[in-house]
N, C-alpha and C positions, 0 to 999 in steps of 0.2 A: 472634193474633186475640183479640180482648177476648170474656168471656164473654158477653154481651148480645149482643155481635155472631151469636156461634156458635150462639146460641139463636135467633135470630130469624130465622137464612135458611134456605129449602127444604133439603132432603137433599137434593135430584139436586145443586143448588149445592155444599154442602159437601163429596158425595163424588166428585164431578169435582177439586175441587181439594185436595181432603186424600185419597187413595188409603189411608191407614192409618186414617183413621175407617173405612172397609169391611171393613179385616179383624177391627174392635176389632169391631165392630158382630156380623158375623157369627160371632167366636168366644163371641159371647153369643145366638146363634140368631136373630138379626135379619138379616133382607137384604132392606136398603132398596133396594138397585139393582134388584132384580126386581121392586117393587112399583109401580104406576102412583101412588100416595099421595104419591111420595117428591116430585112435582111442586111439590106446596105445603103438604107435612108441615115441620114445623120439629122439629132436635132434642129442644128445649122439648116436644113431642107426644110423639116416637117413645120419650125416656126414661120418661115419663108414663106412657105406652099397654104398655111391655112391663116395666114396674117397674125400671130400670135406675137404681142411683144415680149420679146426676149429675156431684158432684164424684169418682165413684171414674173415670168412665170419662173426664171432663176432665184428671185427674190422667195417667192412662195413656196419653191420646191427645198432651198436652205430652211428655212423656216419649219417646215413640215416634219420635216429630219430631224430638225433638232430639239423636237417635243419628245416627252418622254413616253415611250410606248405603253397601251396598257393591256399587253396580255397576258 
């Protein structure tokens, strides 16, 4: 997913379809899934609003993706 892209769409969006943005998110005290905000908050906000740096957590969430899953 292009950075622009993952900035600009809702959280419910991105964490329906990326399941490991939830846990990146949450092992930084953020849980966008319980929020009713997450409808029309964009990453771009959520990094903003809770001081998260950007490319560390883009960095981590690439990475995370592209480990081979083990279920």
């Amino acid at each position: 997913m292009e950075r622009s892209e993952a900035l600009a769409q809702p959280m419910r969006v991105l964490l329906q379809a990326h399941p490991v943005l939830v846990s990146l998110l949450e092992e930084r005290g953020i849980h966008c899934g319980e929020c009713f905000i997450a409808e029309r908050e964009t990453l771009a906000g959520v990094v903003t609003m809770h001081h998260v740096d950007l490319d560390e957590l883009l960095a981590e969430w690439a990475r995370r993706e592209a480990l081979p899953r083990t279920e």
